[in-house]
Structure formats: structure tokens, C-alpha cells
Kinemage of the C-alpha trace (Angstrom):
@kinemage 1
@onewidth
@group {chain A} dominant
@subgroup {mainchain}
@vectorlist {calphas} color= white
{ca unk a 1} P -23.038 -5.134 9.610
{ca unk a 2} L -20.055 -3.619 11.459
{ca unk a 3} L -18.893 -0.134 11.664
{ca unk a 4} L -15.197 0.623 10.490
{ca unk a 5} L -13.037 3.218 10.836
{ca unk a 6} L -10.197 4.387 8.513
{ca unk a 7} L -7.606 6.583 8.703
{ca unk a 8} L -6.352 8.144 4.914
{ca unk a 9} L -7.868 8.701 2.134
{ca unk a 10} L -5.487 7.631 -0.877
{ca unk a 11} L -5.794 5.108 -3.140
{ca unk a 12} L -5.325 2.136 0.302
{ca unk a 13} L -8.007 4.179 2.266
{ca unk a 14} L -10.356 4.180 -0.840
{ca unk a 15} L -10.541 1.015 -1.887
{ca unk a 16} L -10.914 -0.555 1.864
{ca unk a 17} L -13.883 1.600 2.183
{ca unk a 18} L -15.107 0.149 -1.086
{ca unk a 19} L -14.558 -3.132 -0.153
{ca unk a 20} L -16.157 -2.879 3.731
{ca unk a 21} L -19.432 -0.676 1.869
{ca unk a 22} L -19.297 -3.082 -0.341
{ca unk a 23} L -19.692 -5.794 2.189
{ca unk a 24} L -22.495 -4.381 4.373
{ca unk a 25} L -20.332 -2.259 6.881
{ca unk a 26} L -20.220 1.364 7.495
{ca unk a 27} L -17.196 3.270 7.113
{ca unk a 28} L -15.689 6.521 8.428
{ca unk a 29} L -12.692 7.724 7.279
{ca unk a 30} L -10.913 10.000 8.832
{ca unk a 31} L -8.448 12.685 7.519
{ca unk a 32} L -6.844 15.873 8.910
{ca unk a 33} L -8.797 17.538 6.040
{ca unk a 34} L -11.512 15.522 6.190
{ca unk a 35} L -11.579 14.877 2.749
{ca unk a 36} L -12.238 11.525 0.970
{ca unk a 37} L -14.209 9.131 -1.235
{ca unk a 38} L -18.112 9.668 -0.933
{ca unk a 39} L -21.363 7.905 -1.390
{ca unk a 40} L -23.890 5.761 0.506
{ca unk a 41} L -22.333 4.537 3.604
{ca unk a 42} L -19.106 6.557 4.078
{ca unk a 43} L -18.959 9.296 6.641
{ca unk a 44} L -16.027 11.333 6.723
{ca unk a 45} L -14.257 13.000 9.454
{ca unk a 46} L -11.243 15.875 10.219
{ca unk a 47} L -9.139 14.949 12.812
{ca unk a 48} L -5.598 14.143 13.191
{ca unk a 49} L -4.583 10.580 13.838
{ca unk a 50} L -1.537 11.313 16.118
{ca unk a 51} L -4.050 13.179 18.287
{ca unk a 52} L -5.381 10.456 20.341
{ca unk a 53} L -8.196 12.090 21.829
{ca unk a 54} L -9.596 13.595 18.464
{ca unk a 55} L -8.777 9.460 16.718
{ca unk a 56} L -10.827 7.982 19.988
{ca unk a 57} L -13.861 10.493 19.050
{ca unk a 58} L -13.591 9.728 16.001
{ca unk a 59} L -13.652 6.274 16.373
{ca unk a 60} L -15.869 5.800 18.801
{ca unk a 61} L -17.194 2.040 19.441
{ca unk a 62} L -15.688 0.823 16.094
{ca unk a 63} L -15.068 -2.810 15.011
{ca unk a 64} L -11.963 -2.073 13.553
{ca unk a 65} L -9.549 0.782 12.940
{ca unk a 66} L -7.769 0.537 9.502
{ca unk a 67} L -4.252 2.264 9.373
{ca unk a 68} L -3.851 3.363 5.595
{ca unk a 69} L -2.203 6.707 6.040
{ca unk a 70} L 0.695 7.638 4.062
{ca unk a 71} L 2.748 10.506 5.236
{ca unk a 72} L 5.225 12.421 3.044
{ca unk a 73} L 8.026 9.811 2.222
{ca unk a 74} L 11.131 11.746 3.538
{ca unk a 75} L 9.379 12.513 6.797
{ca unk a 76} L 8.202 8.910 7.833
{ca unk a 77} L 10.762 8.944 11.108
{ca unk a 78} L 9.236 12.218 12.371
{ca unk a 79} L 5.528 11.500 11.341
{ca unk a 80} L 5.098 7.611 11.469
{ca unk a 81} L 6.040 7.242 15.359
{ca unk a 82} L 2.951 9.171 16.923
{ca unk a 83} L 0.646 8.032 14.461
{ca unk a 84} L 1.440 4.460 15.093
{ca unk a 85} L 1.168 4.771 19.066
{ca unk a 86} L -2.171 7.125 18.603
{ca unk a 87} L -3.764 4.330 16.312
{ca unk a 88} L -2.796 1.323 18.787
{ca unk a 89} L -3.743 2.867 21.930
{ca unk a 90} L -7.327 4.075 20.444
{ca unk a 91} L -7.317 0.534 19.253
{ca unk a 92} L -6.707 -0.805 22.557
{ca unk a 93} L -8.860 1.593 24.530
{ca unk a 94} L -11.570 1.362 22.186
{ca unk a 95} L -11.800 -3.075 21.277
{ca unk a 96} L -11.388 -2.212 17.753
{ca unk a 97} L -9.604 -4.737 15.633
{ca unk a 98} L -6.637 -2.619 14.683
{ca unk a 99} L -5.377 -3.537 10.696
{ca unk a 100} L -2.225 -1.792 9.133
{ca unk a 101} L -1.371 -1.415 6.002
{ca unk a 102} L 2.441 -2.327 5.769
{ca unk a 103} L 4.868 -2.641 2.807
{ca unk a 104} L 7.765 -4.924 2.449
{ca unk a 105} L 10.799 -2.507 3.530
{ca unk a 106} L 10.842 -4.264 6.654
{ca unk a 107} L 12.881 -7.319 5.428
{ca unk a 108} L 15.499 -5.585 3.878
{ca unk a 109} L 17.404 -7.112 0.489
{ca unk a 110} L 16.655 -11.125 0.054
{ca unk a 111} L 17.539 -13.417 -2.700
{ca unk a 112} L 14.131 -16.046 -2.577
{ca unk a 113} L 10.625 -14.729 -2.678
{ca unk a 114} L 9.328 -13.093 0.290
{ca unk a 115} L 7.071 -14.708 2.690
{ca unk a 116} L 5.582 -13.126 5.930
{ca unk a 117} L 7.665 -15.606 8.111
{ca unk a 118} L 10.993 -14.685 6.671
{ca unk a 119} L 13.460 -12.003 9.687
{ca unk a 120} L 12.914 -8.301 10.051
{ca unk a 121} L 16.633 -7.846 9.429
{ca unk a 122} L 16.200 -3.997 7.348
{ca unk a 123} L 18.774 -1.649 8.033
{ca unk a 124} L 17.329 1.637 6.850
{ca unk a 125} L 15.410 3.990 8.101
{ca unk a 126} L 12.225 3.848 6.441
{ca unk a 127} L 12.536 -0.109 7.032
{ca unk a 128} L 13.180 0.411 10.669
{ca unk a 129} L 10.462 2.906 11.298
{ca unk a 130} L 8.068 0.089 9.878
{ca unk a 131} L 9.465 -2.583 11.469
{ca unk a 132} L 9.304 -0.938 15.295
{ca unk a 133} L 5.653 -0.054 14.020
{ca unk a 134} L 4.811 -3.776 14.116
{ca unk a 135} L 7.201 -4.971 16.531
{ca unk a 136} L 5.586 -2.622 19.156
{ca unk a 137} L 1.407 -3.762 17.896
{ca unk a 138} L 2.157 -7.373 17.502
{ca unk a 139} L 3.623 -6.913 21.276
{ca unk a 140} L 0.208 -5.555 22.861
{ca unk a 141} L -1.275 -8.252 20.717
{ca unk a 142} L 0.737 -10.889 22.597
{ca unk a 143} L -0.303 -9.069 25.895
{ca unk a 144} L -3.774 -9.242 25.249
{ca unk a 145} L -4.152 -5.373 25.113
{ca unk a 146} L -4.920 -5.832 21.623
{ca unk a 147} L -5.887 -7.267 18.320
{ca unk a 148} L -3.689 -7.117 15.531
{ca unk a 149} L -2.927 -7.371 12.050
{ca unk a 150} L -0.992 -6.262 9.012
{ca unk a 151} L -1.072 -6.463 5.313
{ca unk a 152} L 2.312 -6.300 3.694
{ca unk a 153} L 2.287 -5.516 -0.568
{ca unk a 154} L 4.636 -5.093 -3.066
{ca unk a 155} L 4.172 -1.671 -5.416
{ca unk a 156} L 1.113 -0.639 -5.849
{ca unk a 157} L -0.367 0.184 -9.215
{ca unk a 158} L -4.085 1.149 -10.085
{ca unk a 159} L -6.657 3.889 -9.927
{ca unk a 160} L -5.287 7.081 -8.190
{ca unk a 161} L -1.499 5.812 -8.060
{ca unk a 162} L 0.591 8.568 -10.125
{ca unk a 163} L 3.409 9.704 -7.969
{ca unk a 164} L 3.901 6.972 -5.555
{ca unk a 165} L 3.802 4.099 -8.114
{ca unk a 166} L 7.029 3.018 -10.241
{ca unk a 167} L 5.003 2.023 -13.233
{ca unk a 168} L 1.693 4.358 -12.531
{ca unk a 169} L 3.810 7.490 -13.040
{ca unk a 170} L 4.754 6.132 -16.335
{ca unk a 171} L 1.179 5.133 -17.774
{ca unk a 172} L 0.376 8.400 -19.519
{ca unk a 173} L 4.085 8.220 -21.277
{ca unk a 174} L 2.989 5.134 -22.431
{ca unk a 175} L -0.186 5.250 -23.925
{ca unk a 176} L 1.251 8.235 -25.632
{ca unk a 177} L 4.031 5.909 -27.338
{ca unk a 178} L 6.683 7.855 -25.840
{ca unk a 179} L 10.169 6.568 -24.064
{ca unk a 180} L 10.189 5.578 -20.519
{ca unk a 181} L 13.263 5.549 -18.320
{ca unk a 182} L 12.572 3.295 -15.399
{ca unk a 183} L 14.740 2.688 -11.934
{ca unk a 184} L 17.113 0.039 -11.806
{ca unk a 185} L 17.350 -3.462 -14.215
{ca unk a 186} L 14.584 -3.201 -16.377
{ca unk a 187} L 14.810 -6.380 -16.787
{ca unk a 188} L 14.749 -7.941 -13.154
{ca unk a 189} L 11.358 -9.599 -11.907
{ca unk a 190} L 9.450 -7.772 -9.728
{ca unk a 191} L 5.960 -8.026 -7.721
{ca unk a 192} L 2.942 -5.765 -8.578
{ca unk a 193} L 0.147 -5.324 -6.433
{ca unk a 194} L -3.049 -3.938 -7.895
{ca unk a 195} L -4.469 -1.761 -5.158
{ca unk a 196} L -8.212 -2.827 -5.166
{ca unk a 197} L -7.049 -6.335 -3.769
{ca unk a 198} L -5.185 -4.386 -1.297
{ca unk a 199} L -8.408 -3.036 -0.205
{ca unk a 200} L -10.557 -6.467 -0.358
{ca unk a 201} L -7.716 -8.012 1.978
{ca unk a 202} L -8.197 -4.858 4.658
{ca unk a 203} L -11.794 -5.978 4.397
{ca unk a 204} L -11.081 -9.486 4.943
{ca unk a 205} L -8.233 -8.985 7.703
{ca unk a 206} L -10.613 -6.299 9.668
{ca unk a 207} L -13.459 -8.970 10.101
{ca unk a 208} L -11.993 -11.941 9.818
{ca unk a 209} L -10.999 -13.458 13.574
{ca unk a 210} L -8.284 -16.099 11.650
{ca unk a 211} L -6.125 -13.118 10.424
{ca unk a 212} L -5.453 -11.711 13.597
{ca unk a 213} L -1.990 -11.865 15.333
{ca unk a 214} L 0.272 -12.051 12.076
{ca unk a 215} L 1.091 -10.282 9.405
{ca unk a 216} L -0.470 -10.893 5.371
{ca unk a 217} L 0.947 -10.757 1.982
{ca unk a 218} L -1.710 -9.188 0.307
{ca unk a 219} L -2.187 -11.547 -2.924
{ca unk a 220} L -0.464 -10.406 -5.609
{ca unk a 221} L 0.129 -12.131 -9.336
{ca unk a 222} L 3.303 -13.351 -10.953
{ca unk a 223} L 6.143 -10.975 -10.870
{ca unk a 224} L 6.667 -9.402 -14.140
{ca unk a 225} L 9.946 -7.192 -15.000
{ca unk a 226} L 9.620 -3.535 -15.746
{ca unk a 227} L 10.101 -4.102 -19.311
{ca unk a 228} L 7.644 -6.866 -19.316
{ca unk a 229} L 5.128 -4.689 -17.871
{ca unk a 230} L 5.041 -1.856 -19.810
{ca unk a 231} L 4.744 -3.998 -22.582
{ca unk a 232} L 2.113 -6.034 -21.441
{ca unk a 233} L 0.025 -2.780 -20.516
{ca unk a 234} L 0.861 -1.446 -24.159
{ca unk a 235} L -0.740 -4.661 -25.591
{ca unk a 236} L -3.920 -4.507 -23.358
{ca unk a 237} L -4.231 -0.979 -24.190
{ca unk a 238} L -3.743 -0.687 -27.659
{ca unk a 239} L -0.924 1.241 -27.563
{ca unk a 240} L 2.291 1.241 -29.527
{ca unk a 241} L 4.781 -1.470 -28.619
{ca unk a 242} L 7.290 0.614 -25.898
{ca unk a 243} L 10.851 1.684 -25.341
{ca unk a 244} L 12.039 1.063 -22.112
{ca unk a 245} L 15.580 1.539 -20.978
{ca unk a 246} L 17.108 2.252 -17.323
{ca unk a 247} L 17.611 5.742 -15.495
{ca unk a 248} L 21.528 6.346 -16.800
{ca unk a 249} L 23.923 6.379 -13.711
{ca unk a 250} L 23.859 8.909 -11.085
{ca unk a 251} L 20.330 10.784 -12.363
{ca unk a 252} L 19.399 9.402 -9.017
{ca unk a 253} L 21.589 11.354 -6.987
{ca unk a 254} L 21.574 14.635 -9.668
{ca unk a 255} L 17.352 14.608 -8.835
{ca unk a 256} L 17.889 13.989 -5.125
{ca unk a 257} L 19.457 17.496 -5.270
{ca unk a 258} L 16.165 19.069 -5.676
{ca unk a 259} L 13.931 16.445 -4.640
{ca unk a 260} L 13.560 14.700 -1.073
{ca unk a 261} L 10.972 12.267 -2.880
{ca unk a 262} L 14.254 11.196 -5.133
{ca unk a 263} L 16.738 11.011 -2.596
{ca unk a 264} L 14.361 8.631 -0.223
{ca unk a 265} L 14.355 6.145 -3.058
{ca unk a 266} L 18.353 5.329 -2.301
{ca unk a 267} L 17.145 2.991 0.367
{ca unk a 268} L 15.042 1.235 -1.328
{ca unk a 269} L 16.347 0.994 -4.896
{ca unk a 270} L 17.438 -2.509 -4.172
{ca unk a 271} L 14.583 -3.564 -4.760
{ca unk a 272} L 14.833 -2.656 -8.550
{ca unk a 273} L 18.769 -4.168 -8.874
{ca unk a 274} L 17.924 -7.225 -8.441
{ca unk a 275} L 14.645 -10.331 -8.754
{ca unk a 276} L 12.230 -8.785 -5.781
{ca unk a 277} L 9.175 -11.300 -5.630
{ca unk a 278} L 6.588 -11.488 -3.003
{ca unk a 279} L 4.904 -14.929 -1.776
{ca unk a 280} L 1.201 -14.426 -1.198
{ca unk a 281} L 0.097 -17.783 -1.280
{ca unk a 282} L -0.834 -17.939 2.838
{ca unk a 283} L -3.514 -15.301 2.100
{ca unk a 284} L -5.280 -16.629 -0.694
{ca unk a 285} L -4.749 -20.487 0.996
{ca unk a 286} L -6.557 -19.099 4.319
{ca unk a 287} L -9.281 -16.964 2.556
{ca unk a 288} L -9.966 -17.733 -0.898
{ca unk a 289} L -8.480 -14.048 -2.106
{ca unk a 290} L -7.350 -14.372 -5.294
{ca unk a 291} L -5.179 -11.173 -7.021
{ca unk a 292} L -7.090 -9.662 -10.078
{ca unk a 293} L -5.998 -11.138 -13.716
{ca unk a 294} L -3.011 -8.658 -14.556
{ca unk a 295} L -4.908 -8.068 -18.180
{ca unk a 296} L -8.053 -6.847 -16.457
{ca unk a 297} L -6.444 -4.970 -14.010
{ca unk a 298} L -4.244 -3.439 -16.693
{ca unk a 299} L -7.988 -2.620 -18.522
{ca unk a 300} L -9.152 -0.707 -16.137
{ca unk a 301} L -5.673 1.447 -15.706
{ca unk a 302} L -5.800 2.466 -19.388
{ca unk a 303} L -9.364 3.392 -18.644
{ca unk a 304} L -8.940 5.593 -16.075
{ca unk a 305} L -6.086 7.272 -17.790
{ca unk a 306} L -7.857 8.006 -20.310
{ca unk a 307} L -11.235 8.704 -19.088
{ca unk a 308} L -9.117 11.517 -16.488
{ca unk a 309} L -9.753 9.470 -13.102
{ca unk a 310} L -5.828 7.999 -12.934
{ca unk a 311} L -4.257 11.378 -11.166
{ca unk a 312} L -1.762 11.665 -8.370
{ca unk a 313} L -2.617 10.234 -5.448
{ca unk a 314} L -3.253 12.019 -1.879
């Protein structure tokens, strides 16, 4: 039994805690407001993670030190920086293993599925920010100041993903049988990652010695379109068959007037234009991870929607 450390409490944070408890380990997660999940084996913490002093405290003698924070999306350049630096040198002064949670913004636009070995080549900003994130860990890794690791996933759906899920924000509308208007082709393949096997690959990347040094994709079933989706949740669900048609041209830019959330997405709306697959197959190859059958992960959506448990994230 080991003793891990989390920083954020979202739907990421939550479900790695689940998975380490789950395991044997005790977990502490730590949050500015030191909110989060409870129950046997979780301790829970206020401090803030760019404060190095009050992370190290926190921390303590810790076998790993889980990165799964999520600041606000149109302040990542001003927030990310000092977080990332606090979390690696508590890591490094501490000998905790030292796992992020990535995404895949730092590869910018590609035309084949995505695998972990493919160039860093984004241009934006939000890609940049995560790319110097890693390029500056996987460094003191190299150095031996450090170990490192990072899970990379495509967008997240599941239990507390409203607002910062593409399809999550649209599962009420559709178990109501009412219209959804979706970014970009509706019709273009895309990965979905359900976030509970984002949390069991944490687990598995924050105690297993053969994941350190690289980054993961976390494993993630066959890409499905936005169309294809809905209607495949519909089906599971019970629901009545959907309508599902694009945003119409330049609603983008209208709701970036009032929105920074909206205007962020500019960036990364690419990845809705065109096929945007993810290859996870290293992951489950290395440690028998296999993604959750889309039906039963779609089951337990509807559920919580309905039972009142599928709300907007942290």
C-alpha cells in the first residue's frame, strides 16, 4: 500500500483517487478549497499547488504526485506555468513519482491517428503551454532529478463532465429528444475517452516502474463521429432517435463575444473539421488496460443524468 497525492478534484482527480483506493493506496487530494470526493481512504487538503512550500507539506513523503488540475481554459498561459514548476520541483525534492494528466493539443492538426511518438509541432497557445509543460519534466527525468510520466486522452465524457465535454454538455438535450447543434463536421470521426479509464491509467502509470519516462495514450475505443454518438447514446438510453446538425457559421465567433470559454475553442476546433483519432494501443499492449465497452459506459452516463449525479464539473 502506497500513499498518493493528487492535485484537483474534477472528474480526472476523482476517478484516480477511485482507482488508487480502489487498489489499496491512500490518497490525498489536494485543492485550494480543499474540497473533493470523500470516503474511506481519501484525505483532503487546502493548499495551492503553485505554492511550493504549502504542495511539499502537503505532500509530504508521497509515492507519487498526480497532476489533474484544470485551470480556467482562457487563463492556462498565466496559471499552467507555476503550477507545472511547483508540482515538478515537490516531485523532485520529495522522490515522488510525478504523473500528469495531459491532452492531445500538443501535436497540433495531423492527418493519421495519433500515437505518443508522433512531433510536438502545435502552434497555439494552449498547445504550447502543454508542450513546454512536458518538455521541461521529461528533461529532469533525463537528468535523473526525476521520475516522470504523462497520460495524454482525447475528450473526455462521463460522470461529472457537463461544461468541459463536447458531447457531455449535450446529454440532457438528448435524453429529452430535443435538437443538438454540435462543433464542426458532425460527421468526422473522432476519439472519446471515458474518464474512469483515465483514472485506472493514473493508477497504473503512478505505480507502475515500466511507465515512467514517456508519455501514454490513455486507452480509448473506436472513434465514433458526433452524429454517430449521439445516436448510439440515444439507443442505449432509450431515448428518441436524435437530430444532430453543425453550429451554423460564425456562432463561434458571435459567442466568443461574451464568452472567453467560446473564443478558446478557435484553437482547437480543428480537431472537429476534420477525422481526429487517437492510437492507444501501447498502453493497453504494456498493461493489459482495456477502454470500457462504449454501450456500458454510455449506461452509466444516462444513469447519472438521470439519477442527478451528471452536473458540471469543477
Amino acid at each position: 500500500m502506497g500513499r498518493h497525492v493528487i492535485v484537483g478534484a474534477g472528474p480526472v482527480g476523482t476517478a484516480t483517487a477511485h482507482a488508487l483506493v480502489g487498489a489499496g493506496h491512500e490518497v490525498t487530494i489536494v485543492t485550494r478549497s480543499g474540497s473533493g470526493p470523500t470516503g474511506p481512504g481519501i484525505t483532503r487538503v487546502a493548499a495551492d499547488a503553485s505554492d511550493p512550500l504549502g504542495l511539499a507539506e502537503a505532500t509530504g513523503a508521497a509515492d507519487a504526485l498526480y497532476n489533474c488540475a484544470n485551470p480556467p481554459y482562457h487563463r492556462w498561459s498565466e496559471l499552467w506555468p507555476p503550477m507545472a514548476v511547483s508540482m515538478l520541483e515537490v516531485a523532485a525534492r520529495s522522490g515522488a513519482v510525478l504523473v500528469i494528466m495531459g491532452n492531445l493539443y500538443g501535436y497540433g492538426p495531423l492527418d493519421h491517428p495519433i500515437r505518443e511518438d508522433d512531433p510536438l509541432a502545435a502552434t497555439g497557445t494552449k498547445g504550447r503551454v502543454r508542450v513546454a509543460m512536458w518538455e521541461e519534466a521529461i528533461a529532469a527525468h533525463r537528468d535523473g532529478r526525476v521520475r516522470v510520466t504523462e497520460a495524454r486522452a482525447s475528450d473526455f465524457f462521463g460522470s461529472g463532465v457537463v461544461d468541459t465535454s463536447h458531447f457531455g454538455r449535450n446529454v440532457s438535450r438528448l435524453l429529452a429528444g430535443g435538437k443538438v447543434r454540435v462543433l464542426g463536421d458532425p460527421d468526422a470521426p473522432h476519439s472519446w475517452t471515458y474518464v474512469p479509464d483515465v483514472g485506472r491509467t493514473l493508477a497504473v502509470l503512478g505505480t507502475d516502474e515500466r511507465a515512467w519516462g514517456r508519455p501514454w495514450h490513455v486507452p480509448t475505443g473506436p472513434a465514433l463521429s458526433q452524429r454517430e454518438l449521439a445516436v448510439r447514446f440515444c439507443a442505449v438510453a432509450g431515448a428518441p432517435s436524435p437530430s444532430v446538425a453543425a453550429l451554423p457559421a460564425g456562432s463561434l465567433t458571435l459567442a466568443g463575444v461574451v464568452s472567453a470559454q467560446m473564443r478558446e475553442l478557435k484553437e482547437t476546433r480543428y480537431q472537429f473539421d476534420r477525422p481526429f483519432i487517437i492510437d492507444s494501443a501501447a498502453c493497453t499492449a504494456t498493461f493489459a488496460i482495456e477502454s470500457t465497452p462504449l454501450d456500458d459506459a454510455l449506461t452509466c452516463v444516462a444513469d447519472d443524468a438521470r439519477d442527478g449525479s451528471l452536473t458540471a464539473a469543477p
